[in-house]
C-alpha positions in Angstrom: -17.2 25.2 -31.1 -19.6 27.0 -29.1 -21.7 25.5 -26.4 -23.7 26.8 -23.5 -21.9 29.2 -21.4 -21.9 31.1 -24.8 -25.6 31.1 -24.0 -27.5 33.7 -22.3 -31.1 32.5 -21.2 -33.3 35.6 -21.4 -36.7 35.5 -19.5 -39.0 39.1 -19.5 -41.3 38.3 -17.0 -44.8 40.4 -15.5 -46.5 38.7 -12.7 -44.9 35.3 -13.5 -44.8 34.5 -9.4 -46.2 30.9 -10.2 -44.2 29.8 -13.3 -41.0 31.6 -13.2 -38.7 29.5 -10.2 -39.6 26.0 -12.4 -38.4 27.6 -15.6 -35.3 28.8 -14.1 -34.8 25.2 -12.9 -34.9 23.6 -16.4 -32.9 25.7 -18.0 -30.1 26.0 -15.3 -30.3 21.9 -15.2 -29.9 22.5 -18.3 -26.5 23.2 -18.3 -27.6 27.2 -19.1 -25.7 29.3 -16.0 -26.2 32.6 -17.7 -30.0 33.4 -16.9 -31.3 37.1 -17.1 -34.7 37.9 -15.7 -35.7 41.1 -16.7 -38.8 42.2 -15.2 -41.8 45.0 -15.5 -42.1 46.3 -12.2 -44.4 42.7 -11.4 -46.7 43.2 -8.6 -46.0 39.8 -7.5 -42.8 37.6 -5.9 -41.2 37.3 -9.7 -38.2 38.7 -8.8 -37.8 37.4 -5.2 -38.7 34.0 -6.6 -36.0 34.6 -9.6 -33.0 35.6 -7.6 -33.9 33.0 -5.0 -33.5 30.1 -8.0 -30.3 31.5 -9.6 -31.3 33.7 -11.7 -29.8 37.4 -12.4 -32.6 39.8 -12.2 -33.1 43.3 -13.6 -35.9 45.5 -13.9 -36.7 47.5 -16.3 -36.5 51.1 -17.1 -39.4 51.7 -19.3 -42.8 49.3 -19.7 -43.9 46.8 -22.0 -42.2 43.3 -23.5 -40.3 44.8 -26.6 -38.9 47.8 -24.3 -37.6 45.3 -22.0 -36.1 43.3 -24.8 -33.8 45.8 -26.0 -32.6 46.9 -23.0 -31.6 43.3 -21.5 -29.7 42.2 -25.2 -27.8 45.6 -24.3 -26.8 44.2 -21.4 -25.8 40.5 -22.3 -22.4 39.8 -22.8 -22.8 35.9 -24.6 -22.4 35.8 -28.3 -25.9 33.8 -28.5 -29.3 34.5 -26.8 -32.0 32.3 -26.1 -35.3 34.2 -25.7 -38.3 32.8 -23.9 -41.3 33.4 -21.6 -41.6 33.2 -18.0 -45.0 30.9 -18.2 -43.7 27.5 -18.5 -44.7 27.2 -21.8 -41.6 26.4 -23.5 -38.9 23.3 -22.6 -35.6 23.7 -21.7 -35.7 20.3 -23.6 -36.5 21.8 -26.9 -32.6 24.6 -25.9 -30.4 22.2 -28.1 -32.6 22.4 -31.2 -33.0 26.2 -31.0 -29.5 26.5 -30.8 -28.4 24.2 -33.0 -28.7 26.5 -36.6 -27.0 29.6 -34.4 -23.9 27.1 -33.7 -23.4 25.3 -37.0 -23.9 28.7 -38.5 -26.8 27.8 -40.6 -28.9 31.0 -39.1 -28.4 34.2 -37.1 -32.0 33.8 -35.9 -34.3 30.7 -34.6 -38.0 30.7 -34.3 -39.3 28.5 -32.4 -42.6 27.2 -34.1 -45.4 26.1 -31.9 -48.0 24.4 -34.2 -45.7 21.8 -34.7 -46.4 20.0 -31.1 -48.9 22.0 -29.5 -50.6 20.6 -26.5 -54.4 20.5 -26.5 -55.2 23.5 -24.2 -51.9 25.3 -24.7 -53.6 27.8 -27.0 -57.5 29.1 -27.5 -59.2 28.8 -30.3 -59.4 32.5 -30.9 -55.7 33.0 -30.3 -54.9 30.1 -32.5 -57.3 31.5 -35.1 -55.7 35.0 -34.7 -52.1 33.2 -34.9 -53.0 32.1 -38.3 -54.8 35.0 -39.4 -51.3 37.3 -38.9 -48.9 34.0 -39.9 -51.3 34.3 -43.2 -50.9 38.5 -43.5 -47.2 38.3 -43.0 -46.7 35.5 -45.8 -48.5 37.7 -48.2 -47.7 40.9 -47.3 -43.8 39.9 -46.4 -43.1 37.5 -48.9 -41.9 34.6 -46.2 -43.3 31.5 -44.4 -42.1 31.6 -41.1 -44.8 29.2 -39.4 -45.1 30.7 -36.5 -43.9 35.0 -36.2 -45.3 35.4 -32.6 -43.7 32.7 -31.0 -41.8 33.8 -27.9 -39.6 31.2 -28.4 -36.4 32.7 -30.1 -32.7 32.4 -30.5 -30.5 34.8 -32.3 -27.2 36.5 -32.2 -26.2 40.1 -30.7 -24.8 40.7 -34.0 -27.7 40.2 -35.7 -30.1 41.5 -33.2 -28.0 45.1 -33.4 -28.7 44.9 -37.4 -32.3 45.2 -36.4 -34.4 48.7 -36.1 -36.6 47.4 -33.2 -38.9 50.2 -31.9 -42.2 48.3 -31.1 -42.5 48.6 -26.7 -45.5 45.3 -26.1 -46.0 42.2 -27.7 -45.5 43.3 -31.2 -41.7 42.9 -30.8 -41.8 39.2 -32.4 -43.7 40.7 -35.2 -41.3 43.3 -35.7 -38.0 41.0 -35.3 -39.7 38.5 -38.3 -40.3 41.4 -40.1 -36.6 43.0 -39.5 -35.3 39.6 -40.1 -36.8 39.4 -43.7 -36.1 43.4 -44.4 -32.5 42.8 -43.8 -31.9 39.6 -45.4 -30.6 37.8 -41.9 -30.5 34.2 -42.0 -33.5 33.0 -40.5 -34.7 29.3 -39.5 -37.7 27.6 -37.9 -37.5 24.4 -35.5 -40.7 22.6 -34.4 -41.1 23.1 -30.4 -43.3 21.5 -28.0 -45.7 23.9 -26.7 -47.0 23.4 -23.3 -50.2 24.6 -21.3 -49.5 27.4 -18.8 -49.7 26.2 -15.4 -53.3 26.4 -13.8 -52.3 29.0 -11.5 -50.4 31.4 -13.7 -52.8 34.1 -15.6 -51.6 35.5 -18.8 -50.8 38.8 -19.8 -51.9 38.7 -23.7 -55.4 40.4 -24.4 -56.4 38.9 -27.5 -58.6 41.9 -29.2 -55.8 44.6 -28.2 -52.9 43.1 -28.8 -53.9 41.4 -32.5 -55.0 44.9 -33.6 -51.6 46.3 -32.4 -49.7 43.4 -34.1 -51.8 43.7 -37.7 -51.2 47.2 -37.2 -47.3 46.9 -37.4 -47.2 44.5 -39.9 -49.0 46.8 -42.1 -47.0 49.4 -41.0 -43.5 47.6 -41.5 -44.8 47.3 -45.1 -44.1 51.2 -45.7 -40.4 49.7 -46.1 -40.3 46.5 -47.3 -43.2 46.0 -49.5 -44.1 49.2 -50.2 -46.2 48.1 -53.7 -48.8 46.5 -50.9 -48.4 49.2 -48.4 -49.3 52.1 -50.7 -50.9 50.4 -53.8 -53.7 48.7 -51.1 -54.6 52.4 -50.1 -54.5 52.9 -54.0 -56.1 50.4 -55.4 -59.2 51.1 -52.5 -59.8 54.5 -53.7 -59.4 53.7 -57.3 -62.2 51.3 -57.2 -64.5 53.8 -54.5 -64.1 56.5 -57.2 -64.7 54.1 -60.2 -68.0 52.6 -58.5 -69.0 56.5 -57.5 -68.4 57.3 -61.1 -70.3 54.2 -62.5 -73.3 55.3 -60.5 -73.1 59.0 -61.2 -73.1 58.0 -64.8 -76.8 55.8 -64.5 -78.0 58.5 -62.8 -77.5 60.4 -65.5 -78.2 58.2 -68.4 -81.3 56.9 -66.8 -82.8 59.6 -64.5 -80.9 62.4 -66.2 -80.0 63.8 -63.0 -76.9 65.4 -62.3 -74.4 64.8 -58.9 -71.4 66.9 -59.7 -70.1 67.0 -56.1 -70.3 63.1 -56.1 -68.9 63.2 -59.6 -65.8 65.4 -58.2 -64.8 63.4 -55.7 -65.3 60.2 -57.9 -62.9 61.8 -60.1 -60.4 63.0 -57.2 -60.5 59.4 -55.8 -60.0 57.8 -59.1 -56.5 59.8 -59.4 -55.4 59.8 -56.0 -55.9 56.2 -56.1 -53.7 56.1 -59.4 -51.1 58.8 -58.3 -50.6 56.2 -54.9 -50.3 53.2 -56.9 -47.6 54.3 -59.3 -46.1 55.4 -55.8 -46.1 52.4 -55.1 -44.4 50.7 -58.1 -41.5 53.6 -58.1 -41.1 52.7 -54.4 -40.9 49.1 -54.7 -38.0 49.8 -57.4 -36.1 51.2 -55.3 -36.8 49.1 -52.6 -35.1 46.4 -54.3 -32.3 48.4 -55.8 -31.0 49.1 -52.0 -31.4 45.5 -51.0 -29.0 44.5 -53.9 -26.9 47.2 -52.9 -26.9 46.4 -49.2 -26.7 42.6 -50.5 -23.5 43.3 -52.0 -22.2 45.6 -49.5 -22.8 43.0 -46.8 -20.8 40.1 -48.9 -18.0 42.6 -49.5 -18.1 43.2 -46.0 -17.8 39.5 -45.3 -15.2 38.7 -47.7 -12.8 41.4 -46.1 -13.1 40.1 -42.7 -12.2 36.5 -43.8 -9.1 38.4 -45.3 -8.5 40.0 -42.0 -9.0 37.0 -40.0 -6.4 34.7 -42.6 -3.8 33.9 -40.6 -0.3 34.4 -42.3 1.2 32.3 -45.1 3.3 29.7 -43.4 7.1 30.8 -43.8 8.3 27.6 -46.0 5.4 29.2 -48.6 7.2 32.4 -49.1 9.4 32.9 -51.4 12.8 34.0 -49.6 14.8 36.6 -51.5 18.4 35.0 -51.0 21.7 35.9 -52.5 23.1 32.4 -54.1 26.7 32.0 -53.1 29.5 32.2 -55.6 30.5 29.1 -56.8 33.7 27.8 -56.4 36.4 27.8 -59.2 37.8 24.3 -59.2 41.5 25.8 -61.3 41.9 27.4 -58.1 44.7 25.4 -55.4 46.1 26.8 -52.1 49.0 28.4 -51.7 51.5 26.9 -49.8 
């Protein structure tokens, strides 16, 4: 059974001076000895502070929170990973309950949902209204309720992170990893969390505007792949109704005024079947779409079922059937000679 030094805590931390030696603390009384700190160049003590509390400290190669995220799971030698900020916004009390699907083998990945125990001041109302407003996208572009996609509070496997194509560098990572998560069928669960106020001191690094329009951004763009009928057929559908209402007024202009607009008229007409042409893109692409996930469904439980046949041990040695050669019997007529 698996238990916490098959754990790796990992914190990426930027300017996290004031929050990061307390978090360090819970989780390593805790009973979690395997903490890794990877950092973004901070300008502050973060990584002073870090190695002074225990913690084993990297920094970066490249910039940003999702660049950092690949390249400390690289690194990480523990089966299981717990993911989580350097803000003190998330409890070491709340580790057992991540971990808990990961161990019993009920999920390859945890998501940590926020809204289930939020602390009044832990969130503002425009990030909690943006929360929504992407939770909301994702359900109806994706096809899943996760609760809470942009949590930072994960936990997951290295086996099932390395099934993910992860290519987002800043905050859009835990957009990209729910939408991974559904694209490759990995066994996903969400477990309500207490989330706490960051500490009055510590400044955060999300900038609401900039980041939400990067993060609706790659949702849309993750939809090229896995729902393609949304991805191309809401491009579609937009210029098939722009050329139908160009068309529509061309037409009363004509009927009623009996004037002509034949450049408006042509690109009414050019709309009308790009729009068309894109949404039977769409369709054909969706079809496929799910043709490959079948295929990788099936591929994936084949897979599975020969490594359970690799990993039976041998049938015990009473259970095989031992080819003997039965002794001759004796012939009673048959009397010694003297």
């Amino acid at each position: 059974m698996a238990d916490r030094d098959d754990v790796c805590v990992l914190i990426p931390t930027y300017n996290e001076a004031e929050a990061i030696g307390n978090v360090i603390d819970d989780y390593r009384g805790a009973g979690f000895e395997h903490v890794l700190v990877i950092d973004g160049e901070s300008a502050d003590a973060t990584q002073e502070i870090a190695a002074d509390h225990g913690a084993r400290v990297v920094e970066q190669s490249g910039s940003g929170k999702g660049q950092a995220v690949r390249e400390a799971v690289r690194m990480i030698e523990q089966p299981y990973v717990l993911m989580l900020d350097g803000d003190a916004t998330y409890r070491a009390a709340d580790a057992d309950a991540m971990l808990e699907p990961l161990f019993s083998g009920r999920a390859d990945h945890v998501i940590g949902d926020r809204f289930a125990d939020m602390e009044t001041g832990a969130m503002t109302r425009l990030n909690g209204f943006g929360n929504r407003l992407i939770n909301g996208a994702f359900r109806f572009i994706h096809g899943r309720d996760l609760q809470d996609i942009l949590s930072g509070y994960r936990a997951f496997t290295t086996d099932s992170f390395q099934r993910l194509n992860l290519e987002a560098d800043g905050f859009g990572i835990e957009t990209e990893m729910a939408v991974e998560c559904v694209k490759h069928n990995v066994p996903t669960a969400v477990v309500p969390i207490r989330y706490e106020a960051r500490p009055d001191e510590s400044e955060t690094n999300l900038r609401p505007f900039r980041d939400g329009g990067v993060i609706i951004f790659t949702l849309y763009q993750m939809a090229k792949t896995n729902n393609p009928l949304f991805y191309f057929g809401s491009v579609g559908a937009l210029s098939t109704i722009t050329g139908l209402g160009l068309g529509a007024w061309v037409a009363v202009e004509w009927f009623t005024r009996n004037v002509s607009h034949e450049v408006i008229a042509f690109v009414a007409g050019v709309a009308i079947l790009f729009g068309v042409q894109l949404l039977m893109f769409g369709i054909l692409s969706d079809m496929i779409v799910a043709v490959n996930r079948e295929q990788t469904r099936q591929l994936e439980e084949l897979t599975r079922q020969l490594g359970e046949e690799v990993r039976r041990p041998p049938a015990a040695e009473s259970d095989r059937t031992a080819e003997t050669e039965t002794p001759p019997a004796a012939n009673p007529g048959r009397t010694e000679r003297d």
